[in-house]
N, C-alpha and C positions, 0 to 999 in steps of 0.2 A: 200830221195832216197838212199843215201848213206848207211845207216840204213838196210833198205829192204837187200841189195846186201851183206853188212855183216854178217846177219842172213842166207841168202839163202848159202851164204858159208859154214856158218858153219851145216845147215842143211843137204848140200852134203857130207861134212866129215862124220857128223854122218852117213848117209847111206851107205856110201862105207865101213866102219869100221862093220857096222854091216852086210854086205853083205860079206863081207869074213872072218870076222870071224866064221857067221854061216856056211859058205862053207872050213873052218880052220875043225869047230868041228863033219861036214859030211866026209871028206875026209881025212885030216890029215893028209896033205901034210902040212909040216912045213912054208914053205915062205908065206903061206895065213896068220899065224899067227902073224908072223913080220909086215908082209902089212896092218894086220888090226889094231894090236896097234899103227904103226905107223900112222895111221888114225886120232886112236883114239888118240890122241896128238896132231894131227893138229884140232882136231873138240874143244881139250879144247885150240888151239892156238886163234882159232875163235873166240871162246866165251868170254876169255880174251879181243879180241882186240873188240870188242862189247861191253864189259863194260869200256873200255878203251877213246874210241870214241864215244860213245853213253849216257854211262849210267854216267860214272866220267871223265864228260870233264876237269875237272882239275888237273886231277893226272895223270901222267907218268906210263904207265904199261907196256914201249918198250922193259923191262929188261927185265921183268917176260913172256913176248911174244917172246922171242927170245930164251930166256931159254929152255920156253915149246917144240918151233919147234928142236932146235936143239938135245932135248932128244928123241924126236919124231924123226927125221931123223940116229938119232948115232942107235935105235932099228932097224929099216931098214937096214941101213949099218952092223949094228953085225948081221944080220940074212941072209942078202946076201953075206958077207965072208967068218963068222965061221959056217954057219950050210947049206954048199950047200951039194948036195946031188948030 
């Protein structure tokens, strides 16, 4: 079950990443493009913790999943700072 609910997350990421970014590349209002890369870093956080939990129960991937979110959260922050309008 656990499984299911990891995937469905990260299937959410992907859609909201690809829903504002294609509304990034219609409108072009800058904060959709921050919000959707930021997305899309949490949708490769997902997928990590998927292979993490799922796929290589034995290997440690909390580095490399923390990493991702935090790169993904610092583009949101630089884009809700430096480039408000």
């Amino acid at each position: 079950m656990a499984q299911i609910i990891y995937l469905l997350c990260a299937v959410a990421a992907f859609i909201c990443a690809v829903l504002l970014l294609r509304a990034y590349f219609r409108s072009r209002y800058r904060l959709l493009l921050w919000s959707g890369l930021c997305f899309a870093g949490l949708t490769l956080n997902n997928l990590i913790l998927v292979l993490d939990k799922v796929v290589m129960v034995g290997a440690d991937l909390s580095i490399w999943r923390t990493s991702v979110a935090v790169m993904a959260m610092a583009v949101l922050l630089y884009g809700l700072i430096w480039d408000a309008e």
